[in-house]
TORPA-4810 file (N, C-alpha, C, O; in nm, 3 decimals):
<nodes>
NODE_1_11.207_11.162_10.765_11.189_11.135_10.624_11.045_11.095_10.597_10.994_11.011_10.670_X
NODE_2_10.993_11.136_10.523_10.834_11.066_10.431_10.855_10.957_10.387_10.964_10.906_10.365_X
NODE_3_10.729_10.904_10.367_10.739_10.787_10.347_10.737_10.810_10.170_10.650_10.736_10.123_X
NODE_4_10.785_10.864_10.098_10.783_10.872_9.944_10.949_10.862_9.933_11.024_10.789_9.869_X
NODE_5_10.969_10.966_10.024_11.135_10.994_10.012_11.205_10.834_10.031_11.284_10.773_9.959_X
NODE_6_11.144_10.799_10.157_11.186_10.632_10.199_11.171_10.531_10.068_11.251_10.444_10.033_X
NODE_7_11.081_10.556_10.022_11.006_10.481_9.872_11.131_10.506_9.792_11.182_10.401_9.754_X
NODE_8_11.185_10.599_9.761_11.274_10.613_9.660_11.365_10.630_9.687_11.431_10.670_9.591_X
NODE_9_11.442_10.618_9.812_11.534_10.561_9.843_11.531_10.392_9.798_11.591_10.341_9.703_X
NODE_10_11.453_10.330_9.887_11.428_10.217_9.856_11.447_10.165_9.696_11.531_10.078_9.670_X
NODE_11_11.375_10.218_9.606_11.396_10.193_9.440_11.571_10.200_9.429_11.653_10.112_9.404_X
NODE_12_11.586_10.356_9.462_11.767_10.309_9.449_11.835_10.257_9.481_11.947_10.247_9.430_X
NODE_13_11.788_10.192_9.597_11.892_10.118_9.643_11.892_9.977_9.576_11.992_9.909_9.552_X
NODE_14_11.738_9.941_9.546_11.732_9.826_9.431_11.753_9.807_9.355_11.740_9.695_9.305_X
NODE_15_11.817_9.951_9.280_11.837_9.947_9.119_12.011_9.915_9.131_12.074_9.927_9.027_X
NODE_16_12.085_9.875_9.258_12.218_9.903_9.300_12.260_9.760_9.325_12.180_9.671_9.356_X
NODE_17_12.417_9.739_9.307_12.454_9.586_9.357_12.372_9.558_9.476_12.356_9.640_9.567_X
NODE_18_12.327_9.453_9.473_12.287_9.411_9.593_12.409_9.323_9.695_12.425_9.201_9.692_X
NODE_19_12.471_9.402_9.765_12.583_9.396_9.842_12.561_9.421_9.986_12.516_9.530_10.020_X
NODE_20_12.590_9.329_10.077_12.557_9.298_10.231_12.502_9.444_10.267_12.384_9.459_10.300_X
NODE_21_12.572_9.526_10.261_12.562_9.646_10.302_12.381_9.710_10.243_12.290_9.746_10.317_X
NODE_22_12.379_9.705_10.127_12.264_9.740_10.044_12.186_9.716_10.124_12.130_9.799_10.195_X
NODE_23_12.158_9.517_10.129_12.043_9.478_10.144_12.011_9.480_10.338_11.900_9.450_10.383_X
NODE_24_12.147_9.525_10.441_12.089_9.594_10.533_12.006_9.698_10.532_11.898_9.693_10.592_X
NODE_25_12.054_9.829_10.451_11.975_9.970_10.429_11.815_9.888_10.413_11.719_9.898_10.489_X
NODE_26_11.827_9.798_10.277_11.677_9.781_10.212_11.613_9.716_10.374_11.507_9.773_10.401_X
NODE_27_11.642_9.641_10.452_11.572_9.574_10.539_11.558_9.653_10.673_11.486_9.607_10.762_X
NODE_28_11.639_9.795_10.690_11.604_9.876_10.752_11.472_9.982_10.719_11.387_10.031_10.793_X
NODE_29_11.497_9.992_10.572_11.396_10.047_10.527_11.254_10.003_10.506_11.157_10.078_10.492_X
NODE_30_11.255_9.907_10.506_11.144_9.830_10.535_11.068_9.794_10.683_10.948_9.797_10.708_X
NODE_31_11.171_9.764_10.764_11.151_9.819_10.920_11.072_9.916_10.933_10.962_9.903_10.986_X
NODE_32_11.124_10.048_10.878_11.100_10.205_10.886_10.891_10.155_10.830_10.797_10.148_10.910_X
NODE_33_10.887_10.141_10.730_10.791_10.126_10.672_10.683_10.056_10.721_10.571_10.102_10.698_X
NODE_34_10.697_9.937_10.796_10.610_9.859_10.858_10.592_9.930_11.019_10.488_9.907_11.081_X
NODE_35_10.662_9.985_11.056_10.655_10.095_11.154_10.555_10.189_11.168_10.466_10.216_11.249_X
NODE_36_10.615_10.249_11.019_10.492_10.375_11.006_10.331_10.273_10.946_10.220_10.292_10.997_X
NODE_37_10.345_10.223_10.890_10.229_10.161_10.860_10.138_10.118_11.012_10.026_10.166_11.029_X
NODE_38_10.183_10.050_11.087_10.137_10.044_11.213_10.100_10.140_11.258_9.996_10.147_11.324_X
NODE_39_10.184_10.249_11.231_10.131_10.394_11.298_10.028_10.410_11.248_9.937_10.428_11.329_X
NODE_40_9.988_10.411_11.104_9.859_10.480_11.055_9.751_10.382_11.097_9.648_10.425_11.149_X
NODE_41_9.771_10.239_11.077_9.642_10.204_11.133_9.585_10.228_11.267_9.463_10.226_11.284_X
NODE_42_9.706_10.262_11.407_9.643_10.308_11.510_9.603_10.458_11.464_9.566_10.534_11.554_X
NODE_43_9.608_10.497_11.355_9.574_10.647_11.352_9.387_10.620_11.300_9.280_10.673_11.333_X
NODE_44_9.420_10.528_11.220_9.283_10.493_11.125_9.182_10.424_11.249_9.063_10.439_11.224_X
NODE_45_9.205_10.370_11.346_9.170_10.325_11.484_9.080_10.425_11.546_8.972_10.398_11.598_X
NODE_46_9.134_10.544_11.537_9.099_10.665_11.594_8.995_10.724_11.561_8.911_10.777_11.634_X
NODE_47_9.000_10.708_11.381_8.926_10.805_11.357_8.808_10.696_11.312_8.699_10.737_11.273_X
NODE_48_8.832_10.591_11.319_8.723_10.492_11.323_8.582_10.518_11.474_8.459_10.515_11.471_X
NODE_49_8.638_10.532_11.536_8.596_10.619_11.660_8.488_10.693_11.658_8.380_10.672_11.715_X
NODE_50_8.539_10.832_11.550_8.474_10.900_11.544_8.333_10.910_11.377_8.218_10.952_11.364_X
NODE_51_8.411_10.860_11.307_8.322_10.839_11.189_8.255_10.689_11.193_8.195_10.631_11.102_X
NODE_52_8.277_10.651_11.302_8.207_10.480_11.270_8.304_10.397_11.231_8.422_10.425_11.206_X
NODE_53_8.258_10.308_11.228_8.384_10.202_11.186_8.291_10.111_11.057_8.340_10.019_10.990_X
NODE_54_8.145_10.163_11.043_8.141_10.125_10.880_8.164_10.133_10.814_8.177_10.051_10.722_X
NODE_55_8.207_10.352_10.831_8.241_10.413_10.709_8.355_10.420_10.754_8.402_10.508_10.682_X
NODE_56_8.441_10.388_10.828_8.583_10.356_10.812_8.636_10.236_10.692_8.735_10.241_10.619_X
NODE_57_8.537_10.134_10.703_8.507_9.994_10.640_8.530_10.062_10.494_8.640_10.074_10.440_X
NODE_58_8.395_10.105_10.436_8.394_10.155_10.350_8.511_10.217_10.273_8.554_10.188_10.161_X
NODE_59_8.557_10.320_10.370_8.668_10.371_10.239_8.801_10.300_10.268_8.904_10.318_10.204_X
NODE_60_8.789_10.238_10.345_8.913_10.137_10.377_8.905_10.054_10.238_9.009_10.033_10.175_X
NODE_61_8.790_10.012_10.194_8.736_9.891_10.084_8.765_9.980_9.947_8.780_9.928_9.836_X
NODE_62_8.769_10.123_9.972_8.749_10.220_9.855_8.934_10.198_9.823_8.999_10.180_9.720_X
NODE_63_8.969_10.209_9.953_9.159_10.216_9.921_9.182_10.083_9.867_9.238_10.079_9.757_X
NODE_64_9.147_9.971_9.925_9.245_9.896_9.835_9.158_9.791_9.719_9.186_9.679_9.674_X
NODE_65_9.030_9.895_9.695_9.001_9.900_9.506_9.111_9.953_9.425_9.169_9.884_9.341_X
NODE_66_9.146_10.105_9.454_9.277_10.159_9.401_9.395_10.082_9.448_9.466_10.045_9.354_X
NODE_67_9.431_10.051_9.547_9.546_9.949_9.505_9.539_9.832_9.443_9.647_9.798_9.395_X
NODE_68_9.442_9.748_9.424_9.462_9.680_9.317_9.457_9.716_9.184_9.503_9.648_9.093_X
NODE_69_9.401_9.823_9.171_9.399_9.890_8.994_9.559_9.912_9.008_9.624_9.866_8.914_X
NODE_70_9.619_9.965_9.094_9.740_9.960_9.055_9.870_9.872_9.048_9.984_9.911_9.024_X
NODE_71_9.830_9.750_9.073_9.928_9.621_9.043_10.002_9.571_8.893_10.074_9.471_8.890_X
</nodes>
């Protein structure tokens, strides 16, 4: 699964009783998520490597300008 598909799973399942069962899925899914997130930073690790790790810095600083515009 992608991590968008996981995302919106996730929304539905929040928009749903929150019932033992639910809030296992939601805390699996979140598992899933902090998983892959780990994955990308050893991915971002990598390519820090090869582009430097200033300009890794850099657009690392560029990403979470856009995530805070989007809060």
């Amino acid at each position: 699964m992608m991590n968008t598909d996981i995302l919106k799973l996730y929304k539905q399942l929040d928009d749903m009783e929150q019932t033992k069962e639910i809030n296992q899925l939601k805390n699996q899914i979140k598992e899933t998520l902090y998983q892959n997130l780990r994955m990308h930073f050893l991915e971002l690790s990598s390519i820090g490597r090869v582009i430097g790790y200033d300009e890794l810095q850099e657009e690392l600083k560029k990403a979470i300008e856009l995530l805070e515009l989007q809060k």
